[in-house]
N, C-alpha and C positions, 0 to 999 in steps of 0.2 A: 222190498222183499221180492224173491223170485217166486214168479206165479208156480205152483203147484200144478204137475201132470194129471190130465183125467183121470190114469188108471190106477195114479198113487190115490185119488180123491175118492176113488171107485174102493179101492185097498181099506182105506182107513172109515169109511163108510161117513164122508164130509159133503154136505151138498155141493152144488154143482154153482152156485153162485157164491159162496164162501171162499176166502180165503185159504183157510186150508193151514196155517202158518203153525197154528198148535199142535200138529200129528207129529211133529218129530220133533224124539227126545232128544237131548245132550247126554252125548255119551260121555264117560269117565276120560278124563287126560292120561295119556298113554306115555310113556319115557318115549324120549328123541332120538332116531336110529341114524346111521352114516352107511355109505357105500364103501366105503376105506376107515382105515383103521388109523392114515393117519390124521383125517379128516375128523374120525372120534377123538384122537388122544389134543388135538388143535383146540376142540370145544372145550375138552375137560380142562386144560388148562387155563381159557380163558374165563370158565366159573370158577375157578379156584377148587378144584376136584383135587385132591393129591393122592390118597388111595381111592383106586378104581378097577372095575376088573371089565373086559371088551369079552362080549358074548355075541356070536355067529348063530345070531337066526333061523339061519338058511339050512339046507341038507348041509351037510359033507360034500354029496356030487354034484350040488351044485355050480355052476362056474359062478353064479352071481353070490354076494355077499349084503348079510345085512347086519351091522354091526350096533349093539349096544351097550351102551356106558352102565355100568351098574355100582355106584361108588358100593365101598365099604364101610360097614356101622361099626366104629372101636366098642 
């Protein structure tokens, strides 16, 4: 395991000789996001996704893109 920062140890109020390894939770799994869209529709394909709809995370202005697969529920 990686040693835990002082001032995260200092943070979670964990002594100083402790590990430390318990203060952080698992967070909830998040959908898969792509930089391209056709890199998204390449994934969806290869889980066997057939309806699916690509949603842009990002602003409008901005130049970068973040793309996610959202199948649809019949």
């Amino acid at each position: 395991m990686v040693k835990v920062h002082t001032r995260t140890k200092r943070k979670y109020k964990v002594a100083h000789n402790k590990r430390g390894v318990q203060i952080f939770k698992k967070r909830k799994k998040r959908l898969k996001t792509f930089k391209s869209e056709e890199l998204a529709k390449k994934w969806a394909e290869a889980n066997k996704i057939k309806d699916y709809e690509l949603v842009n995370l990002k602003n409008l202005e901005s130049k970068t893109k973040k793309i996610r697969v959202i199948p649809k529920k019949i």
